[in-house]
BAGUBA-222014 format. One line per 10 residues: their letters; for each residue x, y, z of N, C-alpha, C, O. Coordinates in steps of 0.2 Angstrom, whole numbers. Layout:
BEGIN
a	X Y Z X Y Z X Y Z X Y Z ~ ...
! end
This chain:
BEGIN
xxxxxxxxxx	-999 900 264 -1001 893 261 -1006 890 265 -1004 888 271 ~ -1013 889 263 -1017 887 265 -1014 878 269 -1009 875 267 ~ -1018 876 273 -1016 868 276 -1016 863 268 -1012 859 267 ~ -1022 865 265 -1025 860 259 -1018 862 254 -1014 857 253 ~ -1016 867 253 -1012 867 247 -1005 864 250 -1000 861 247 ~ -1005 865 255 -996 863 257 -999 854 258 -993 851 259 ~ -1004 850 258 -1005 843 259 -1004 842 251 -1000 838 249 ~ -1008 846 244 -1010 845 240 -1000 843 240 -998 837 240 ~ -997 848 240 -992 850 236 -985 845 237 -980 844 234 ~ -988 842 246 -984 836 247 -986 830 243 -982 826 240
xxxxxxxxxx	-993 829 241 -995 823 235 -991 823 230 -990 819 226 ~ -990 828 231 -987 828 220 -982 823 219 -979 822 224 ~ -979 821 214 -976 815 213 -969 818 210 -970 824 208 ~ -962 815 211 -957 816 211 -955 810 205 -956 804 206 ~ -952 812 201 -950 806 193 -945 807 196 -944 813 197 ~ -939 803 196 -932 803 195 -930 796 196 -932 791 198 ~ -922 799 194 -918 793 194 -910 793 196 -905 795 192 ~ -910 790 205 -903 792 205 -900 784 204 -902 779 205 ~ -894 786 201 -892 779 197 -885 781 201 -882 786 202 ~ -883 772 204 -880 770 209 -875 766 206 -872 763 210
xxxxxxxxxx	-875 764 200 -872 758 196 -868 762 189 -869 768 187 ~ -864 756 187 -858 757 183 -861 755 176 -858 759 172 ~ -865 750 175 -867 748 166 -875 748 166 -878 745 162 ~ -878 752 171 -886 753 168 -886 757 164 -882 761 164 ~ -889 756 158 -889 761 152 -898 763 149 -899 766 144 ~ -903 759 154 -911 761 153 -913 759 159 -910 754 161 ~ -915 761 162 -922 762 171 -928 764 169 -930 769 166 ~ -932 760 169 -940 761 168 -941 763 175 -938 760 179 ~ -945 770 178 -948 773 183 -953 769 185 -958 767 182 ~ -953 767 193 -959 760 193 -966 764 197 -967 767 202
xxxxxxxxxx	-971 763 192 -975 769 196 -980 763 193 -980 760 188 ~ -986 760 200 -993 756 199 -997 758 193 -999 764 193 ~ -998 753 188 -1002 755 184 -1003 761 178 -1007 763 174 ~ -994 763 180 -991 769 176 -996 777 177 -998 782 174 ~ -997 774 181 -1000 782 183 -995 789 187 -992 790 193 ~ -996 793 182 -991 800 186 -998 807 187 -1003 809 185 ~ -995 808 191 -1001 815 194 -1000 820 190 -994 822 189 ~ -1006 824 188 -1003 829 185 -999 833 189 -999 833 195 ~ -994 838 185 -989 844 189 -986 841 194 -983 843 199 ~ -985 833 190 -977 830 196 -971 832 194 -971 834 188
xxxxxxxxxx	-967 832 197 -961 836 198 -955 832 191 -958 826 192 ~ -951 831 187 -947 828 181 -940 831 184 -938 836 183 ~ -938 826 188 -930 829 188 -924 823 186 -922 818 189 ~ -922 827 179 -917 823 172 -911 824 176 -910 830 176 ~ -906 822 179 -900 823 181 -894 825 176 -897 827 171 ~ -886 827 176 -883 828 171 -883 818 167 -885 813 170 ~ -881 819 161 -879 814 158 -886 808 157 -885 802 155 ~ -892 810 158 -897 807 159 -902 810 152 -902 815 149 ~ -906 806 152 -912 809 149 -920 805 150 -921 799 149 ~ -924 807 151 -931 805 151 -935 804 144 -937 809 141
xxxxxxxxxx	-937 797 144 -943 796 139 -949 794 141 -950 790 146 ~ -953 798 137 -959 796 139 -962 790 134 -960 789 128 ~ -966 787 136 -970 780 129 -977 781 132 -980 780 138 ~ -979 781 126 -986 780 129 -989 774 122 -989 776 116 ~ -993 768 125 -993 763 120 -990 762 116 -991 763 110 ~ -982 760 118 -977 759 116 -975 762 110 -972 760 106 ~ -977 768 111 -974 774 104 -972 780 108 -975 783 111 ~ -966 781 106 -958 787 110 -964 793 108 -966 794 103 ~ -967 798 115 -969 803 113 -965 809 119 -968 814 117 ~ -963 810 122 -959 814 123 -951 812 125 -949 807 125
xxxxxxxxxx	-947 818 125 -940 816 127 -937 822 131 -936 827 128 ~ -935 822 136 -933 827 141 -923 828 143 -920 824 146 ~ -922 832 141 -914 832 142 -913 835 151 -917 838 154 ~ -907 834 152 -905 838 159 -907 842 163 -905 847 162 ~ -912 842 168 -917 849 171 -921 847 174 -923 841 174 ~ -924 852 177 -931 850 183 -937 852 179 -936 857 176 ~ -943 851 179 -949 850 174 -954 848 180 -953 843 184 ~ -959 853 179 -967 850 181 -970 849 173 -971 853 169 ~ -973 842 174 -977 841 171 -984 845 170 -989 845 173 ~ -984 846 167 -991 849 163 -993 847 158 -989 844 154
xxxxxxxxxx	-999 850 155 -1000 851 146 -996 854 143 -993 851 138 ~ -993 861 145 -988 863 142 -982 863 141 -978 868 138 ~ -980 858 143 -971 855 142 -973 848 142 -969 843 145 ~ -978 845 138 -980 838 137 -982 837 131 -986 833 131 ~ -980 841 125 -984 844 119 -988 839 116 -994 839 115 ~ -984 833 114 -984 829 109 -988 821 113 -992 817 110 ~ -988 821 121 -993 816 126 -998 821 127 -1004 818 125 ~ -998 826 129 -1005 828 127 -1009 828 121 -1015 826 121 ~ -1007 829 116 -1009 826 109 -1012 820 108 -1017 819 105 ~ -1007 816 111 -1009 807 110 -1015 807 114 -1021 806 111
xxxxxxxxxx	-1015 809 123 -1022 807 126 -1024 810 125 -1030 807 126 ~ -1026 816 123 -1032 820 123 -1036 823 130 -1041 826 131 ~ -1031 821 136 -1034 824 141 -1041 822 142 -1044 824 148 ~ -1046 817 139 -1051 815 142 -1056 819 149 -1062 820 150 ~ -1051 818 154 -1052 818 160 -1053 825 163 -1057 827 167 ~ -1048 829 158 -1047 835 162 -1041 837 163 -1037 834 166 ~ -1039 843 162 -1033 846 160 -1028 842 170 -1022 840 169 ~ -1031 842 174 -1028 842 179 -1031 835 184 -1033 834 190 ~ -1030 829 178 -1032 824 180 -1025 821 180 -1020 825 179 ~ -1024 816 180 -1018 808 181 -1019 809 174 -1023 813 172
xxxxxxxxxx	-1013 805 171 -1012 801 164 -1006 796 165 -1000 796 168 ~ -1007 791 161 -1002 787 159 -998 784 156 -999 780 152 ~ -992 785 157 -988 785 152 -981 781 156 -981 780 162 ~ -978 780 152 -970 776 154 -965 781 157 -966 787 156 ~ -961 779 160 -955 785 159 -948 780 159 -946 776 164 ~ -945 781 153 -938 777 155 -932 784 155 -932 789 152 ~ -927 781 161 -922 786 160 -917 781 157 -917 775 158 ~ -912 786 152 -909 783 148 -901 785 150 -900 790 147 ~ -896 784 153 -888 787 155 -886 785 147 -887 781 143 ~ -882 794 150 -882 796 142 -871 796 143 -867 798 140
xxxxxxxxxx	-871 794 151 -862 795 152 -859 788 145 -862 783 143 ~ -852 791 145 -848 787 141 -847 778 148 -848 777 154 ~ -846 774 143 -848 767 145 -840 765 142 -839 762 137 ~ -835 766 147 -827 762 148 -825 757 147 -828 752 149 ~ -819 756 145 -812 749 146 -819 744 144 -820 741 149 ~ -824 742 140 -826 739 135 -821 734 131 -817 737 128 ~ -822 728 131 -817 725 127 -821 720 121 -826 718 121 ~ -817 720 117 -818 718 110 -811 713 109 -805 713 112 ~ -814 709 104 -810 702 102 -811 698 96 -817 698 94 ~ -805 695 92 -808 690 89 -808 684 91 -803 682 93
xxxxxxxxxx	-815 680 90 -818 673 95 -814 670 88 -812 665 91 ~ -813 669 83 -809 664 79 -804 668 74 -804 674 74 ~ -801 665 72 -794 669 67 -796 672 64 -801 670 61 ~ -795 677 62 -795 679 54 -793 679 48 -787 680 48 ~ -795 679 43 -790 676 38 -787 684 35 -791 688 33 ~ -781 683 34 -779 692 28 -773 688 25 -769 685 28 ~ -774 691 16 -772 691 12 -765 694 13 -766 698 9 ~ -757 694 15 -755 698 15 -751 699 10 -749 693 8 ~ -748 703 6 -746 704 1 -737 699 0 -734 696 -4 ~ -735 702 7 -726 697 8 -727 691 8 -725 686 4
xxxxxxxxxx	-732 689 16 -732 682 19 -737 678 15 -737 672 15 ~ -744 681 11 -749 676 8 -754 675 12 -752 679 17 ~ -758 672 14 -765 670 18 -762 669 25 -760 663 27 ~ -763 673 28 -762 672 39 -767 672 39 -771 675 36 ~ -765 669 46 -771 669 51 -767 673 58 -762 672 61 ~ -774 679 58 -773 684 65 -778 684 69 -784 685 67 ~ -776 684 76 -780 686 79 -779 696 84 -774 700 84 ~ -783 697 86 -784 706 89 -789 707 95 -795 706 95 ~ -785 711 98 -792 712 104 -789 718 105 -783 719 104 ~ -793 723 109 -794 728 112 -799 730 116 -804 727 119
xxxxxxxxxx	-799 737 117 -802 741 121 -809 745 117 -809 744 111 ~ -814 749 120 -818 753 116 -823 756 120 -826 752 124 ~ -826 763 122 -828 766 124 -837 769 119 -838 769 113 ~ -841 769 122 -847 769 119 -852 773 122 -850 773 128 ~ -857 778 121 -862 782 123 -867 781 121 -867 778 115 ~ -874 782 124 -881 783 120 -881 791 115 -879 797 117 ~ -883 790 111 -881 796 105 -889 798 104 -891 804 106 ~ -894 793 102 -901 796 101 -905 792 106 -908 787 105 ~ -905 793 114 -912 791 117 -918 789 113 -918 783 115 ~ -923 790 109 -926 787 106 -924 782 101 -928 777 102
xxxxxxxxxx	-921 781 99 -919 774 93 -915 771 97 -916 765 95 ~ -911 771 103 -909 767 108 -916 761 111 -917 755 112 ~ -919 767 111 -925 761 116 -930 757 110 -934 754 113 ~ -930 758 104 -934 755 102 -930 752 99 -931 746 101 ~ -924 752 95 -920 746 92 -915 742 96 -912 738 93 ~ -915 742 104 -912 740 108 -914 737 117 -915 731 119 ~ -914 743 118 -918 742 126 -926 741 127 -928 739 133 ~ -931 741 123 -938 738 121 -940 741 127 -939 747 128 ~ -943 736 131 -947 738 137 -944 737 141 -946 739 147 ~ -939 732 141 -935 730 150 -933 737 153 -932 742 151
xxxxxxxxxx	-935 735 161 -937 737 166 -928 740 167 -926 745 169 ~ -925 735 166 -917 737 166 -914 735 162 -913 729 161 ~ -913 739 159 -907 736 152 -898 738 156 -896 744 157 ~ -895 733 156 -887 735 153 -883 736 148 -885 737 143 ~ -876 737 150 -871 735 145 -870 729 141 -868 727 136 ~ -872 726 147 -871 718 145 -876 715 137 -876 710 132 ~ -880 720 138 -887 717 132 -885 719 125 -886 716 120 ~ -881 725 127 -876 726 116 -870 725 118 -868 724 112 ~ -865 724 122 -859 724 120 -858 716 116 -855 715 110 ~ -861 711 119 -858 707 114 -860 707 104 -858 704 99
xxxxxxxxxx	-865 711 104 -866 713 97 -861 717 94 -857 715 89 ~ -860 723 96 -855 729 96 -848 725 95 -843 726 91 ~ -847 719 100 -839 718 99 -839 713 92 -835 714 88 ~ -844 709 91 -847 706 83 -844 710 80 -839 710 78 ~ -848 716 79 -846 720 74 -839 724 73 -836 725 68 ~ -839 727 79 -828 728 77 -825 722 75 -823 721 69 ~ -825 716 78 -821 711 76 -822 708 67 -817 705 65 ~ -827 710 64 -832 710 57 -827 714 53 -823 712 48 ~ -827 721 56 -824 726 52 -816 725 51 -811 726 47 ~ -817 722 58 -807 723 56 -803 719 51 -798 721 48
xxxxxxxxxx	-805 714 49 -802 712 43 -804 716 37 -800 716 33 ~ -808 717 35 -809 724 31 -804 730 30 -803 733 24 ~ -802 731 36 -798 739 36 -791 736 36 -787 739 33 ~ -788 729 39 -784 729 36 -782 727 29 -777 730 26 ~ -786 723 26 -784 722 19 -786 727 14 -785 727 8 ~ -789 732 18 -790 737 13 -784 743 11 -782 747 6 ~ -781 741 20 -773 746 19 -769 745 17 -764 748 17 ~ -768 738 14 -764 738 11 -756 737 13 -751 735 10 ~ -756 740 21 -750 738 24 -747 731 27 -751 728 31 ~ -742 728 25 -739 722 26 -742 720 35 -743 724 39
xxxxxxxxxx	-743 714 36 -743 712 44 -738 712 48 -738 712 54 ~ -731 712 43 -724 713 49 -726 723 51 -724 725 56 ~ -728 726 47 -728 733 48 -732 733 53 -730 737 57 ~ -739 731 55 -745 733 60 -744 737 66 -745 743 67 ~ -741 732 69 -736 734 77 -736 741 76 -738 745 80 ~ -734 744 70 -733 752 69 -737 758 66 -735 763 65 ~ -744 753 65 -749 759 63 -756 757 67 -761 757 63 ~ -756 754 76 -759 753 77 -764 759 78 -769 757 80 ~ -762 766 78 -766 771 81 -771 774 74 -777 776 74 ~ -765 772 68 -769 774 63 -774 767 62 -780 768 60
xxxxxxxxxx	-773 763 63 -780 756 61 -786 759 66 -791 760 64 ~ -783 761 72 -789 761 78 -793 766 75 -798 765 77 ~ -793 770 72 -796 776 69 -799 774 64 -805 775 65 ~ -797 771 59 -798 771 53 -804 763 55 -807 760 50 ~ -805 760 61 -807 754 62 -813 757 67 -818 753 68 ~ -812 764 70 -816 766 74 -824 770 67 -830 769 67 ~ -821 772 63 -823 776 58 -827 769 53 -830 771 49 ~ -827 766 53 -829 760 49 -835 756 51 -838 753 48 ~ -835 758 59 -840 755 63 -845 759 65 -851 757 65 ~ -842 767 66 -847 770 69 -856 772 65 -861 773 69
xxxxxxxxxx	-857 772 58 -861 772 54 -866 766 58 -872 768 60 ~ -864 760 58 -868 753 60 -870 754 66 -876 754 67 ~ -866 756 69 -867 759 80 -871 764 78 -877 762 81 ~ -872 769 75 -877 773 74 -886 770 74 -891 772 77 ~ -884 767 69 -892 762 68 -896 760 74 -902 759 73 ~ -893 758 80 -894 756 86 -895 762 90 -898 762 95 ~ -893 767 88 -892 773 93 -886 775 98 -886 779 102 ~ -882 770 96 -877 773 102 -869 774 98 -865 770 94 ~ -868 779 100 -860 782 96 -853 780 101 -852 781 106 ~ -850 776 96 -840 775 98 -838 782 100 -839 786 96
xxxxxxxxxx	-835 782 107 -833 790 106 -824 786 106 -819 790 105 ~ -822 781 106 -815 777 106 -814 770 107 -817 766 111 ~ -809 768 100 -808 762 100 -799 762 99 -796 764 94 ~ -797 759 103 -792 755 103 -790 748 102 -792 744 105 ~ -786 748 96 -780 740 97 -775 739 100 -771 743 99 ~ -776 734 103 -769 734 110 -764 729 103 -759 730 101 ~ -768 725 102 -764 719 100 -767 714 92 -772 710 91 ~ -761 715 88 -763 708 84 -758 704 82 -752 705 80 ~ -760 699 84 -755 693 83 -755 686 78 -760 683 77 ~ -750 685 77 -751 678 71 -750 673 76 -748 674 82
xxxxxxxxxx	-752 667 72 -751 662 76 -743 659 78 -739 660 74 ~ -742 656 82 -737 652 87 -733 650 82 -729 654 81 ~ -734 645 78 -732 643 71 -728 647 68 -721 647 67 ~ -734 652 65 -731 659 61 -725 664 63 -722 668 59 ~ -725 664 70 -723 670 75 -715 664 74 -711 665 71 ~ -715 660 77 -708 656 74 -703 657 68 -697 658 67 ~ -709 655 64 -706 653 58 -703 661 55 -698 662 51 ~ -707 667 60 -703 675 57 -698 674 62 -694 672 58 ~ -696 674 68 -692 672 72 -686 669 69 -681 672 69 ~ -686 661 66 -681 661 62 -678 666 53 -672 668 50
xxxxxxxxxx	-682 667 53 -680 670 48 -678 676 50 -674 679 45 ~ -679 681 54 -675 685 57 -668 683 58 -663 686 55 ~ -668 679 62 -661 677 65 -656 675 57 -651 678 56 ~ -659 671 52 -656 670 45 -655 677 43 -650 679 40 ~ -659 682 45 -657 689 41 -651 690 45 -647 692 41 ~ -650 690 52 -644 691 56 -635 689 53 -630 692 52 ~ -638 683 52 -634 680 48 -630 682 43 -624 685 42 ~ -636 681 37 -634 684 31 -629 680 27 -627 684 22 ~ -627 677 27 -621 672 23 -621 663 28 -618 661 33 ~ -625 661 22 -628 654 24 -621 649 24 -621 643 26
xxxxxxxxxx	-616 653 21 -611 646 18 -608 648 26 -609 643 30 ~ -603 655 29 -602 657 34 -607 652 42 -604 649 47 ~ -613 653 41 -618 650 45 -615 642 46 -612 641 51 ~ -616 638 42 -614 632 41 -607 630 42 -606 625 44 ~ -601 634 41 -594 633 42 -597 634 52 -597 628 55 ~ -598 638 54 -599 641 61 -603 633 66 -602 631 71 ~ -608 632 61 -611 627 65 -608 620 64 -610 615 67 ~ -602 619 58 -599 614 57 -592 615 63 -589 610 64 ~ -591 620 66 -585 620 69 -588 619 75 -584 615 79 ~ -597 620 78 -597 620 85 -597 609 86 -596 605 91
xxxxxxxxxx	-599 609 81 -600 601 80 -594 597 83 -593 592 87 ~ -588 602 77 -581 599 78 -580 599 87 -578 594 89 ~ -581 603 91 -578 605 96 -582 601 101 -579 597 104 ~ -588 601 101 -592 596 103 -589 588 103 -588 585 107 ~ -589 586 94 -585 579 95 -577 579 100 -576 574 103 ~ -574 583 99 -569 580 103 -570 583 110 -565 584 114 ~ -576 584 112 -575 585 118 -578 579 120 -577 578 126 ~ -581 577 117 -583 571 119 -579 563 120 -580 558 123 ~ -574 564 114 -569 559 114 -566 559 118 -564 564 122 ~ -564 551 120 -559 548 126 -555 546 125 -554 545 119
xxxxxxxxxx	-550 547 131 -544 541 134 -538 544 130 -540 547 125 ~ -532 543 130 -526 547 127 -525 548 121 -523 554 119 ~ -528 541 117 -528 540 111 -528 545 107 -523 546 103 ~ -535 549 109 -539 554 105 -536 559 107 -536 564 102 ~ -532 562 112 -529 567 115 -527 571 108 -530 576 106 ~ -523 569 104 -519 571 98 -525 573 94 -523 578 90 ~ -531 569 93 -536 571 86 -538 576 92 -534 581 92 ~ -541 576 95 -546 582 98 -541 587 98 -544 592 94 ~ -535 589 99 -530 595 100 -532 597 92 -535 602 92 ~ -530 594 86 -531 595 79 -537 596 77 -537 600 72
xxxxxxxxxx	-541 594 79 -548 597 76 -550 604 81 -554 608 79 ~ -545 604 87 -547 612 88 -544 616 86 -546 622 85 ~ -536 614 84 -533 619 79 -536 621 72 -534 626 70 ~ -541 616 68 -543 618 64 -550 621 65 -552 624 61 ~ -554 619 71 -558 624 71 -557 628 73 -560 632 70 ~ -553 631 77 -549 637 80 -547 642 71 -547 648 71 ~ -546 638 66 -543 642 60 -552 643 56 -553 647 52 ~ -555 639 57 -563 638 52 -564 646 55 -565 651 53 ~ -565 644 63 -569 653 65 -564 659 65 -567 665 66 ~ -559 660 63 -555 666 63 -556 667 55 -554 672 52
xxxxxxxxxx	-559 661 51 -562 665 45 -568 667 43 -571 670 38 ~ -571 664 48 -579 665 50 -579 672 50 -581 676 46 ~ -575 675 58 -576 681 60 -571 687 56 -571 693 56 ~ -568 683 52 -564 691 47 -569 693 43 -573 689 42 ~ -569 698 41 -574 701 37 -573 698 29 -569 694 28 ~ -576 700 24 -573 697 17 -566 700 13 -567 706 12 ~ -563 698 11 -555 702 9 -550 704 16 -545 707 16 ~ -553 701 20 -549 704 28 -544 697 30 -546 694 36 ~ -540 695 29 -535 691 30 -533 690 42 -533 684 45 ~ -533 695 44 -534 697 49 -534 692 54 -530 692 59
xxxxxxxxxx	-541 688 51 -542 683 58 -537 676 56 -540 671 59 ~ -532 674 51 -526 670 50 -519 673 50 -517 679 50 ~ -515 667 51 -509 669 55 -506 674 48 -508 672 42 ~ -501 677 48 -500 682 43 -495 678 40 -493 680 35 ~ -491 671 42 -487 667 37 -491 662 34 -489 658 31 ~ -498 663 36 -502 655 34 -502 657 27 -504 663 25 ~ -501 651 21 -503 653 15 -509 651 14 -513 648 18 ~ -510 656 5 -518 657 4 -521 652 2 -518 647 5 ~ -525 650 -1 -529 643 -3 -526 643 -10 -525 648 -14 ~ -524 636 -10 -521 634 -17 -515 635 -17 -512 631 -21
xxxxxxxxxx	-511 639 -12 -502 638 -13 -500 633 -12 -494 632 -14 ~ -503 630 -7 -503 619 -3 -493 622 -2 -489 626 -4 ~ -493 616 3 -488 614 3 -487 607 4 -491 603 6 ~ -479 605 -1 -476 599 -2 -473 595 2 -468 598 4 ~ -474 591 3 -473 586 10 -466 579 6 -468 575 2 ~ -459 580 9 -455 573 8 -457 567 11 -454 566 16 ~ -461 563 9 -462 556 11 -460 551 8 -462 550 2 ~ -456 547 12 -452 538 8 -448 543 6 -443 539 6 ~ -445 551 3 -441 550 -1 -442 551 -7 -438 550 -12 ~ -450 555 -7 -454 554 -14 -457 562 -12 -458 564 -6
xxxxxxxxxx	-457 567 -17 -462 573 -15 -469 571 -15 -472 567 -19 ~ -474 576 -10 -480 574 -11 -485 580 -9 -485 583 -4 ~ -490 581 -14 -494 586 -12 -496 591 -19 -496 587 -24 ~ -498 597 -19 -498 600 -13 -503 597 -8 -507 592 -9 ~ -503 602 -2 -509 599 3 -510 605 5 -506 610 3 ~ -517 607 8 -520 614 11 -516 616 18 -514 611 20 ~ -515 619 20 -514 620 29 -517 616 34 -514 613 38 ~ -524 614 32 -528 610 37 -526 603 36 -527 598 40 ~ -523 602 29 -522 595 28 -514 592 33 -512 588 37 ~ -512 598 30 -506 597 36 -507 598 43 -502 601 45
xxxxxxxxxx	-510 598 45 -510 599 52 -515 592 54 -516 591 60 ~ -517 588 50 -522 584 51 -514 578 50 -513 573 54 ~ -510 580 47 -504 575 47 -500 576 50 -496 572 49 ~ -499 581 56 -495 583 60 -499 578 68 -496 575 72 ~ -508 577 67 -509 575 72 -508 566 70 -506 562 75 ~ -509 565 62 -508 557 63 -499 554 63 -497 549 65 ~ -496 559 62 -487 558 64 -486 557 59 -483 552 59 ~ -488 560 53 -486 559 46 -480 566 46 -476 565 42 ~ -481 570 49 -477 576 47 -475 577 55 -478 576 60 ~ -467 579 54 -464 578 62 -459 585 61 -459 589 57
xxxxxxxxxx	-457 585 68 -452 593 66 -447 592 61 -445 597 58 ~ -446 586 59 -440 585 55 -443 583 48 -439 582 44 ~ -447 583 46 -451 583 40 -449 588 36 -449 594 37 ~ -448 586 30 -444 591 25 -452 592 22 -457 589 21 ~ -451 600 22 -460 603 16 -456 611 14 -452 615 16 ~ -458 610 8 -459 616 3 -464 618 0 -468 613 -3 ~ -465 625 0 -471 627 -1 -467 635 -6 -461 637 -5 ~ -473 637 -11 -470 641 -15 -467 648 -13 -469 650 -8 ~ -462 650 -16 -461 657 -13 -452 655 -10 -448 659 -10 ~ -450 647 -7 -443 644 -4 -440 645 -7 -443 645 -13
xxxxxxxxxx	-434 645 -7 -428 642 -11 -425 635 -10 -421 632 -13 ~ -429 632 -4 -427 625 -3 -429 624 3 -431 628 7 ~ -429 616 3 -434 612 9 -431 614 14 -426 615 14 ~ -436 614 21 -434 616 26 -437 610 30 -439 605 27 ~ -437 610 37 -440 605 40 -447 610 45 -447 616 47 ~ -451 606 46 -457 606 50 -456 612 52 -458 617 51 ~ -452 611 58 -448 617 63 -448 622 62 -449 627 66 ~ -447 622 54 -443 632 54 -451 634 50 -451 638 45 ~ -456 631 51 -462 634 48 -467 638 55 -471 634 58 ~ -466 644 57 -468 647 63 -477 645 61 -480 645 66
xxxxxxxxxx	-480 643 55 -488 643 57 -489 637 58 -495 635 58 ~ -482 630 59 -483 625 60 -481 622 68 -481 616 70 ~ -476 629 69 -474 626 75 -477 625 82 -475 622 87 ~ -484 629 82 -490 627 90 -490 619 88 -488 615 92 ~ -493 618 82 -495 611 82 -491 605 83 -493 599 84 ~ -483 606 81 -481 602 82 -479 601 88 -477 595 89 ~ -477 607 95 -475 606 100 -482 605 104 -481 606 110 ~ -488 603 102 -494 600 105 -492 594 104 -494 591 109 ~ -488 590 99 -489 584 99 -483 578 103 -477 577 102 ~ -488 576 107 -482 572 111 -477 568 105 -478 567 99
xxxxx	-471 565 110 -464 565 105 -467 555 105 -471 553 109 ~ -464 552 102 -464 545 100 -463 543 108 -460 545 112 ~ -467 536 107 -466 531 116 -458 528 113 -458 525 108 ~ -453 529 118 -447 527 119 -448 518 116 -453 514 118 ~ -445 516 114 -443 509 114 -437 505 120 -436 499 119
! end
């Protein structure tokens, strides 16, 4: 090799682009007055691609590979300039490189609620956000419907369009499936698909292809999310009369725990004996006797209480035990109840005798 050709062959010009960054997605080649030599050297990296522009009109596009410029691998710039000058003069032209790698952990959101119809609950408001993955699909329609002429284009310059538009579509794909919002939670793989597919056609218009979109999350409001929350727990339940006995009995226990001084010693003991009887029918299942003493009678067989000397009654069980606390019924209280052959007193009644031996005996005189 002659001295001249080995100086010539150092002149010659090297086009590239090593990309050192995480969200460039266009690099304009900075060359004075956009001049390139003829027979310089194009080297396209993996995941890259080169455009050429000349007067702002896309005339060539170079995928992955090393290339010397010439007339003959410049088909369509040769075209444009006409060579003027000479097959092996300079020419003019732009070069952007375009990264063509997939663009990561991208997040998407809705900036205000949305409204969906739901067919159980009626008009919510939800919110959703996620994840979404993205590529350049057509280098040419990327740079003219997006990246124009900047020198560096980012992620930053489409993603907030790109998240507009999932956030757009997603109330669409829900109200179109028809699946209830208590169900979601359970077909987020199938929405992310079906929400990924609804989008990609518009992403295409721009030139850049969803290769994945994920929803992590949709949520109703604080409000809403309560108001499911109690009504779960009511489904727990399931028998609002049973509910209401249960929160009347924690009541009962509550007041006398609150009552003072000897006095009350006698009512607080009785109202826990009858709350102690409200929740053992709380907790018997229905037809199940179980959680009452097996001599206690049923509702409505009452028993009869001698007072003055006069028969009196019937009374329920709780009513008598409410008279054992006021000292209306004593061990020696004559009562009959259906099923006796004759009165007996207090004492020989085993479902009344806890409560009577709670009950202190009369203050001596």
């Amino acid at each position: 090799m002659s001295l001249w050709d080995k100086a010539k062959a150092e002149l010659l010009d090297i086009v590239e682009w090593n990309d050192d960054s995480c969200d460039t997605m266009v690099w304009r080649f900075p060359r004075f007055d956009n001049e390139i030599k003829y027979g310089a050297q194009l080297i396209v990296r993996q995941a890259q691609a080169a455009v050429f522009v000349d007067r702002g009109k896309i005339a060539d596009i170079f995928p992955s590979g090393q290339y010397r410029l010439t007339t003959g691998n410049l088909p369509i710039l040769t075209t444009l300039l006409g060579w003027k000058y000479g097959f092996h003069s300079a020419f003019k032209a732009e070069v952007y490189f375009v990264n063509l790698r997939n663009f990561t952990n991208l997040k998407w959101g809705t900036k205000k609620p949305l409204i969906i119809r739901d067919p159980e609950l009626g008009p919510v408001r939800l919110r959703s956000f996620g994840t979404y993955v993205i590529r350049v699909g057509d280098p040419g329609k990327f740079i003219n419907e997006i990246a124009g002429t900047d020198a560096h284009f980012t992620v930053d310059g489409i993603s907030e369009q790109l998240r507009n538009l999932i956030a757009s579509r997603l109330a669409d794909v829900i109200g179109e499936s028809g699946v209830p919002l208590l169900d979601l939670a359970a077909n987020y793989g199938e929405f992310s698909t079906l929400l990924a597919e609804k989008v990609a056609p518009e992403f295409l218009e721009y030139g850049v292809e969803i290769t994945k979109l994920l929803i992590e999350n949709i949520s109703l409001p604080n409000e809403v999310e309560e108001a499911l929350d109690k009504r779960s727990s009511m489904g727990i339940i399931s028998d609002m009369d049973t509910f209401t006995r249960f929160q009347a009995a924690n009541s009962m226990e509550a007041a006398a725990r609150n009552q003072g001084g000897e006095a009350s010693a006698g009512i607080g003991m009785g109202i826990g004996f009858a709350m102690a009887n409200q929740f053992g029918k709380i907790l018997s299942p229905p037809g199940d006797n179980s959680g009452q003493n097996s001599k206690q009678p049923a509702s409505g067989s009452g028993y009869f209480v001698a007072e003055g000397g006069n028969k009196t009654g019937p009374f329920e069980y709780e009513t008598v035990l409410s008279m054992i606390v006021e000292g209306r019924v004593t061990e020696v209280t004559l009562l009959w109840k259906q099923g006796m052959e004759r009165w007996e007193k207090a004492a020989a009644f085993d479902e009344l005798g806890r409560a009577l031996r709670n009950i202190p005996p009369p203050i001596p005189t």
